[in-house]
C-alpha positions as a LaTeX table, in Angstrom:
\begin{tabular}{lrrr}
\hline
Residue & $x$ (\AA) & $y$ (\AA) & $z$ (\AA) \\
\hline
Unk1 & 78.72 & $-7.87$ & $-5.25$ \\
Unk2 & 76.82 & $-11.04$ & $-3.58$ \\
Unk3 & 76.29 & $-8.89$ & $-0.17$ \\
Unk4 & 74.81 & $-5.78$ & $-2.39$ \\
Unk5 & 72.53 & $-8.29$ & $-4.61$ \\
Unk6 & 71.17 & $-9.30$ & $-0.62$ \\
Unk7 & 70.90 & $-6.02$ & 0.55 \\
Unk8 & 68.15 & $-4.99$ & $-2.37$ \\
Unk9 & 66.64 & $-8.75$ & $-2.80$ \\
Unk10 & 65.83 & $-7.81$ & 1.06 \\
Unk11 & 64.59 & $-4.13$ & 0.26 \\
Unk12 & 62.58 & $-5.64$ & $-2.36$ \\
Unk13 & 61.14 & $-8.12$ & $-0.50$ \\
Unk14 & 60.26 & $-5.78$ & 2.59 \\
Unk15 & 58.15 & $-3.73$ & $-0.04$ \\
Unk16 & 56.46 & $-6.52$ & $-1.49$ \\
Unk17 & 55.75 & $-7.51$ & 2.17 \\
Unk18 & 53.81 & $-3.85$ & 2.13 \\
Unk19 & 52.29 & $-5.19$ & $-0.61$ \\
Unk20 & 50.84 & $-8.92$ & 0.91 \\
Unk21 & 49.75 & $-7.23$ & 4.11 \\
Unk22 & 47.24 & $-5.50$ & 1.65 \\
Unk23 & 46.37 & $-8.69$ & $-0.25$ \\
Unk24 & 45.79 & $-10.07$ & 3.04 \\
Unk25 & 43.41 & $-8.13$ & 4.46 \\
Unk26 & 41.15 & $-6.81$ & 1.58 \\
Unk27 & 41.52 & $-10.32$ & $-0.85$ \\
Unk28 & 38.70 & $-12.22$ & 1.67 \\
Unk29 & 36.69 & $-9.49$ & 2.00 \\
Unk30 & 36.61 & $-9.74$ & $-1.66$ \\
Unk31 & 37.94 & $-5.47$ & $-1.80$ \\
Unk32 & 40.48 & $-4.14$ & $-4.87$ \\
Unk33 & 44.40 & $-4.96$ & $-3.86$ \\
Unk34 & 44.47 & $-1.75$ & $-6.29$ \\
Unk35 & 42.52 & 0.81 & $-5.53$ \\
Unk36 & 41.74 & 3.14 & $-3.49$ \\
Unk37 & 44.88 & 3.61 & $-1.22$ \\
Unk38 & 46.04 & 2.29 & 2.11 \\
Unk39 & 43.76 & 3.64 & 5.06 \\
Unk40 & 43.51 & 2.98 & 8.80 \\
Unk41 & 40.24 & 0.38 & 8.94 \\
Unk42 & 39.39 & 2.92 & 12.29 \\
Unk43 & 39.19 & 5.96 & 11.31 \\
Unk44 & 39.46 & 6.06 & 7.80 \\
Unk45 & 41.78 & 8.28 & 6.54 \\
Unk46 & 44.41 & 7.57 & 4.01 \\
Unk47 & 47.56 & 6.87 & 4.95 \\
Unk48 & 50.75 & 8.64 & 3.28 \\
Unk49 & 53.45 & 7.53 & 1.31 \\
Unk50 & 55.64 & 7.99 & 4.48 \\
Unk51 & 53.76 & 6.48 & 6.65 \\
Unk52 & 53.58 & 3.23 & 4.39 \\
Unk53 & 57.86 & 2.85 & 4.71 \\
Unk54 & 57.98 & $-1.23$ & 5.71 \\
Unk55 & 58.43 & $-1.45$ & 9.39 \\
Unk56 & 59.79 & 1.93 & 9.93 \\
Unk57 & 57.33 & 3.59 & 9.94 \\
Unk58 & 55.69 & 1.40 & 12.58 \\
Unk59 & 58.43 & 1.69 & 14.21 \\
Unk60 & 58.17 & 5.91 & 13.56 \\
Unk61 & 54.52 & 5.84 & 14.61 \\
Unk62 & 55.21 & 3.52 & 17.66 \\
Unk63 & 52.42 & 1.06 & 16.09 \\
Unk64 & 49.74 & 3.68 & 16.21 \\
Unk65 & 47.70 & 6.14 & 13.55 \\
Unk66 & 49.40 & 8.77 & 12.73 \\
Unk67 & 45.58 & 10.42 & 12.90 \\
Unk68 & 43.28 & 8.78 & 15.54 \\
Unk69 & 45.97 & 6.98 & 17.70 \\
Unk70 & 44.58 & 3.51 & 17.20 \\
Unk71 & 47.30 & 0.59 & 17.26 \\
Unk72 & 48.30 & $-0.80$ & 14.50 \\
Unk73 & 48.44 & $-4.82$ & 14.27 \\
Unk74 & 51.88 & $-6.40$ & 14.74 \\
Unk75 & 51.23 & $-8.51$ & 11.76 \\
Unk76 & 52.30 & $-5.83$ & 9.19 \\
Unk77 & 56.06 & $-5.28$ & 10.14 \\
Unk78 & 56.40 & $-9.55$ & 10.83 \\
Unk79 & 55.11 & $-9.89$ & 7.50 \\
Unk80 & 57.30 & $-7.32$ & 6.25 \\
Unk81 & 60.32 & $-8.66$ & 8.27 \\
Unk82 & 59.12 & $-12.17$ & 6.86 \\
Unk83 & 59.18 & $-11.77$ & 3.49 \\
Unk84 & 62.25 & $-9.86$ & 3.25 \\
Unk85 & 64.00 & $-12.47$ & 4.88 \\
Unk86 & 62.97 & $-15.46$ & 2.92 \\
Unk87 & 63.43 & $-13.27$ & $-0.46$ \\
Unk88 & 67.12 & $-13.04$ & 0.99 \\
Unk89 & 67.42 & $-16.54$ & 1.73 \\
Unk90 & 66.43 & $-17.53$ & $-1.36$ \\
Unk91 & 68.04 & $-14.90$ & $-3.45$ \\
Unk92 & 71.09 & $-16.46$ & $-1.36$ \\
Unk93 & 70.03 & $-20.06$ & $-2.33$ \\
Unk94 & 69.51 & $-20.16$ & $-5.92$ \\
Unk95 & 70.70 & $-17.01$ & $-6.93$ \\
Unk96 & 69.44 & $-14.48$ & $-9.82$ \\
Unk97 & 67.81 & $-17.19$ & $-12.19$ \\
Unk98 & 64.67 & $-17.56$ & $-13.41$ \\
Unk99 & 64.01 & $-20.37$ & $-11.44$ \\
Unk100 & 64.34 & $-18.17$ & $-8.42$ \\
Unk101 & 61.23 & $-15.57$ & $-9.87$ \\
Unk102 & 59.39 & $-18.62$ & $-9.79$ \\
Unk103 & 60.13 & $-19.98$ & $-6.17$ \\
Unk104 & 60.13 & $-16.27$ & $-5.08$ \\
Unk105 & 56.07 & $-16.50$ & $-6.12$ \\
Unk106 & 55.42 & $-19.32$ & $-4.63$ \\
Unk107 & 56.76 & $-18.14$ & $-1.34$ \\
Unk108 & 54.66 & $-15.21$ & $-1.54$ \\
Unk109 & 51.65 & $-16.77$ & $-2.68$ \\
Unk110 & 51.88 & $-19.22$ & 0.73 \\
Unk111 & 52.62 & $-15.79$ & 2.62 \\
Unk112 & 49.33 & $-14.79$ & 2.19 \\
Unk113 & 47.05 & $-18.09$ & 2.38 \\
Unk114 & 49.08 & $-18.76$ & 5.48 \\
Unk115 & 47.86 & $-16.08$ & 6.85 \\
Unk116 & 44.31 & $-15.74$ & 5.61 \\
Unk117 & 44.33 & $-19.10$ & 6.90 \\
Unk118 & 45.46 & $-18.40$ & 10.72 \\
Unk119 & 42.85 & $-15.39$ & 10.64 \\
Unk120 & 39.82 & $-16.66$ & 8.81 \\
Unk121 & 40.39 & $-20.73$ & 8.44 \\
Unk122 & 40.04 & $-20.30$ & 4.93 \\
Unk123 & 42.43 & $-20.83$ & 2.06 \\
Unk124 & 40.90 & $-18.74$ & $-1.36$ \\
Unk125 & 41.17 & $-20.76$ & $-4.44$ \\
Unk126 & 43.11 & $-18.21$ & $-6.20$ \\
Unk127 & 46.34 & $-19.34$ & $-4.50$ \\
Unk128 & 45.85 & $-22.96$ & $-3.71$ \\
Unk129 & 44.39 & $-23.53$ & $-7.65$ \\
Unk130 & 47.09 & $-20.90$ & $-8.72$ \\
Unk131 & 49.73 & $-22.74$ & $-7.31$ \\
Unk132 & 48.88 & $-25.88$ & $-9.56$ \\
Unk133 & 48.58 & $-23.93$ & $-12.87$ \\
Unk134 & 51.98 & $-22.09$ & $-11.15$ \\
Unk135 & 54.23 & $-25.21$ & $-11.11$ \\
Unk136 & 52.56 & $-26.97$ & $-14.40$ \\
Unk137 & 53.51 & $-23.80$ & $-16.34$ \\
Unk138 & 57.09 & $-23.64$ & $-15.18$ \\
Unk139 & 57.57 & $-27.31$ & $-15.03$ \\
Unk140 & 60.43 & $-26.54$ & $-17.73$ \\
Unk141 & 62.51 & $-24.68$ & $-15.01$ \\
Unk142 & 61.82 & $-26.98$ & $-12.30$ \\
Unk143 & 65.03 & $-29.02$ & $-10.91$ \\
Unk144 & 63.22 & $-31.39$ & $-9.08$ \\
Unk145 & 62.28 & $-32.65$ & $-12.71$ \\
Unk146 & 64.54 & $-34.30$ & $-15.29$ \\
Unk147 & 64.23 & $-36.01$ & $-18.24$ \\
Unk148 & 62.88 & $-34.79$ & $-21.49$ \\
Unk149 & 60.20 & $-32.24$ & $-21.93$ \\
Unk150 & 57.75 & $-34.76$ & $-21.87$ \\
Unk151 & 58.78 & $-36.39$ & $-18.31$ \\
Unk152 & 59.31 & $-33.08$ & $-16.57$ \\
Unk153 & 55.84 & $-32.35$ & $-16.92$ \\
Unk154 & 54.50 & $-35.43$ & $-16.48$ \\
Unk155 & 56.51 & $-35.67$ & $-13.37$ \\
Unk156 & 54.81 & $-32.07$ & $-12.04$ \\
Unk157 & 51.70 & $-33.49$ & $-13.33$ \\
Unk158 & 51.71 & $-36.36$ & $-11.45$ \\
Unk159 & 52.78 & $-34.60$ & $-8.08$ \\
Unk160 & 50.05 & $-32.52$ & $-8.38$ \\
Unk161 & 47.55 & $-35.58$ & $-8.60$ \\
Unk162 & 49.67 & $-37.54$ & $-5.79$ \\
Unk163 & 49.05 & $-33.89$ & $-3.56$ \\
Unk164 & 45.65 & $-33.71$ & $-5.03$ \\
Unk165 & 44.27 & $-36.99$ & $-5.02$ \\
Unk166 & 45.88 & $-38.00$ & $-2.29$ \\
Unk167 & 45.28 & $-35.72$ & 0.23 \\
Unk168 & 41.73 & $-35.70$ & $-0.40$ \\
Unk169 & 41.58 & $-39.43$ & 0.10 \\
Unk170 & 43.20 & $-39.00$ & 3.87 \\
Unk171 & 40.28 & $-36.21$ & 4.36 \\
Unk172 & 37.80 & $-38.44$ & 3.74 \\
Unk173 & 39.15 & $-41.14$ & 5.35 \\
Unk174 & 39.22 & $-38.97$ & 8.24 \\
Unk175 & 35.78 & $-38.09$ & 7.42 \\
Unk176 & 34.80 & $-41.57$ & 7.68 \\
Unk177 & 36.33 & $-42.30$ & 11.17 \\
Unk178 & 35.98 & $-39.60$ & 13.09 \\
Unk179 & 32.54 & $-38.15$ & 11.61 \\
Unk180 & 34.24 & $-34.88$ & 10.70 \\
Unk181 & 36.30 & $-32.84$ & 8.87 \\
Unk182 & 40.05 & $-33.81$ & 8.79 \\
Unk183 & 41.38 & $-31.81$ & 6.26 \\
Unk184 & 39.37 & $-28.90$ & 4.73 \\
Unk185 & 38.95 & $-28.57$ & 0.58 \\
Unk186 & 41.70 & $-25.60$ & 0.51 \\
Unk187 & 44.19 & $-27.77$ & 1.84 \\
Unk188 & 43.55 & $-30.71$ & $-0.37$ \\
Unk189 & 44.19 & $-27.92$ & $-3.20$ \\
Unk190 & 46.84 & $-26.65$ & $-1.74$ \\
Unk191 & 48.75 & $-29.82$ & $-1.94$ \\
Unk192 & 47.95 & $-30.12$ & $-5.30$ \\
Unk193 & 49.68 & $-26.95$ & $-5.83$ \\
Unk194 & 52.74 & $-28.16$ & $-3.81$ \\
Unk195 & 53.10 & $-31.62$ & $-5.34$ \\
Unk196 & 53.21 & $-29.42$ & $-8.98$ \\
Unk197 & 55.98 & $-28.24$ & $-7.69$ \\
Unk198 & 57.86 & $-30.35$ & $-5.73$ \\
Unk199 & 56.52 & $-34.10$ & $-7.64$ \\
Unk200 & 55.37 & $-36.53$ & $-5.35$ \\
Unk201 & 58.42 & $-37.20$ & $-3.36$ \\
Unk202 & 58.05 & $-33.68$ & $-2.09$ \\
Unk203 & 54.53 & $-34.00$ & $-1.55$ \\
Unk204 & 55.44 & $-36.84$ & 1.10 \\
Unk205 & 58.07 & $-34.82$ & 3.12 \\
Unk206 & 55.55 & $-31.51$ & 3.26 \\
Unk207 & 53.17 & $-33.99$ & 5.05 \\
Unk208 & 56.10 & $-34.67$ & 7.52 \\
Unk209 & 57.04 & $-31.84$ & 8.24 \\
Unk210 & 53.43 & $-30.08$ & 8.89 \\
Unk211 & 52.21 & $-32.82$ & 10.47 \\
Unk212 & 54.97 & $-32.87$ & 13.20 \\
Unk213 & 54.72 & $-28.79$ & 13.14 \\
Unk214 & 50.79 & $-29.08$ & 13.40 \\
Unk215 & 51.18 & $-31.54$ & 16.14 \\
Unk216 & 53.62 & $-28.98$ & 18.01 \\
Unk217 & 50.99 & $-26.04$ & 17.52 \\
Unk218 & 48.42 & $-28.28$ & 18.82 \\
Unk219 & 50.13 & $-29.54$ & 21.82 \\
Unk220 & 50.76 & $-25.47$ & 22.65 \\
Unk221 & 46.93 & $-24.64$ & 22.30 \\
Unk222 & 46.09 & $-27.45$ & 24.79 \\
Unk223 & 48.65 & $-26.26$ & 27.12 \\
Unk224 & 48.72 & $-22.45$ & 27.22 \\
Unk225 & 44.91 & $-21.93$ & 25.59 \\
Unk226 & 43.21 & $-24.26$ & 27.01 \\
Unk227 & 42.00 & $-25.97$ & 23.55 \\
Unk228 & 40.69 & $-29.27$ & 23.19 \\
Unk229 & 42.60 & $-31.82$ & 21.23 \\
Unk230 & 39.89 & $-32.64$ & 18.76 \\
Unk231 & 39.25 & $-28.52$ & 17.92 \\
Unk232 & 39.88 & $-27.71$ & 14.31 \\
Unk233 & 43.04 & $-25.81$ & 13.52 \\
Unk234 & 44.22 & $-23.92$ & 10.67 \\
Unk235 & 46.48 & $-26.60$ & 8.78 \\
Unk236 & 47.45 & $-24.49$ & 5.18 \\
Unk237 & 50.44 & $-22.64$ & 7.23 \\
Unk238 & 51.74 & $-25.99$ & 8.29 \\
Unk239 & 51.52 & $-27.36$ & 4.93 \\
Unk240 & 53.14 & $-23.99$ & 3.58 \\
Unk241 & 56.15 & $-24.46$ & 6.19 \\
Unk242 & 56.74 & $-27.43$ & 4.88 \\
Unk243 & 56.62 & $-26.59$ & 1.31 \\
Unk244 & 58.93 & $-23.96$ & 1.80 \\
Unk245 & 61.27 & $-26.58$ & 3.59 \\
Unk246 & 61.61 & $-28.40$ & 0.38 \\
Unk247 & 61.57 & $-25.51$ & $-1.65$ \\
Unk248 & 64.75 & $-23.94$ & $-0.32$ \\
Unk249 & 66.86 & $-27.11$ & 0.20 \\
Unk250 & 65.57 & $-28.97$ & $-3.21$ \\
Unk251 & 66.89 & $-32.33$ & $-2.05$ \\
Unk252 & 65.25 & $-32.86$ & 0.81 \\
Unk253 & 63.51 & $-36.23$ & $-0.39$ \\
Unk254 & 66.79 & $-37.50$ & $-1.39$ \\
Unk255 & 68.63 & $-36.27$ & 1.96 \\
Unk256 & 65.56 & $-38.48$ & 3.97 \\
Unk257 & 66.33 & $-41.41$ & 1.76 \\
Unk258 & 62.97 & $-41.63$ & $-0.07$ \\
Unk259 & 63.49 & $-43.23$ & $-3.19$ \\
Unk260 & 60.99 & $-44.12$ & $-6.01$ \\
\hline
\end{tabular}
């Protein structure tokens, strides 16, 4: 029964991978995720329901219009392949609950500023200021909370500030001594979001983790790209890794031996 629940939380999350690879592409350039259908950006013409199958059919097509022969980005089946995998891992993790619908969301949600992020350097407010109402609203689900009512969500409140608040303070502190930007607005929001979810405890070992991932990227851009160390880099996918870190494992703080 478990390895059947899998195989459809993975169908499921290959279509709604379909479904962010549109939210992706027409959300910052402020188009309908709605209407009208899927069409290739060259030539124009819609594209059918079976040419829309997650990854096969850009596997079918070998990664080319079915029409006018023009390739067709990578970045849909990885997305695809992406979020059907983390819907399975969490499906596996926390089971059918509705805690689960909730982290499944979230994931989603840093999917797509993730990537809007890599391609554009921006992270829209819809999903960074979403995120905060996200984990206020569902505060009552959360485990990373306990206590009464009353705690739990002043516990997600007050990871969203630490996130918030805090976050911003290091980007202008940043600001201050190196006479530019450190961290952009989207990210300081974005950590809001994450701290709402994950209280402040969480909020510290996201910073870990995407600082020493960041640090990794940057080291490879200097290396293989030629980039300078002080050139700005996307930093919401970082943060999002490391969200998702804590998301999945829940205990993480506790593992690293950060107590209050």
């Amino acid at each position: 029964m478990e390895s059947l629940i899998l195989f459809f939380a993975g169908i499921f999350g290959l279509i709604i991978g379909s479904f962010l690879n549109v939210c992706i592409y027409r959300i910052p350039r402020e188009k309908s995720i709605v209407w009208p259908p899927s069409s290739c950006p060259k030539c124009g013409k819609s594209i059918a329901f079976y040419d829309n199958i997650p990854v096969l059919s850009y596997i079918f097509l070998w990664g080319k219009c079915r029409h006018c022969k023009a390739p067709i980005s990578c970045q849909y089946p990885i997305i695809e392949l992406l979020t059907g995998l983390l819907t399975v891992l969490f499906v596996w993790r926390w089971g059918l609950t509705p805690w689960t619908g909730v982290l499944l969301v979230s994931v989603y949600s840093l999917i797509i500023l993730s990537v809007i992020d890599l391609e554009l350097m921006i992270i829209p407010d819809r999903f960074s200021l979403g995120l905060i109402v996200w984990g206020l609203a569902f505060f009552w689900l959360n485990p990373n909370f306990d206590g009464t009512m009353l705690s739990r969500f002043l516990q997600s409140l007050l990871g969203a500030g630490v996130g918030f608040f805090g976050t911003l303070a290091v980007a202008l502190l940043g600001y201050v001594m190196f006479k530019k930007e450190a961290m952009g607005g989207g990210d300081v929001k974005l950590m809001g979001g994450i701290g709402a979810l994950l209280g402040w405890k969480g909020v510290l070992t996201t910073i870990v983790f995407a600082s020493a991932l960041g640090l990794i990227y940057s080291v490879f851009l200097m290396i293989f790209k030629g980039k300078k160390g002080g050139d700005a880099i996307p930093f919401g996918p970082f943060l999002s890794a490391g969200a998702l870190i804590n998301l999945y494992y829940l205990i993480l703080p506790e593992m690293l031996a950060i107590q209050i």
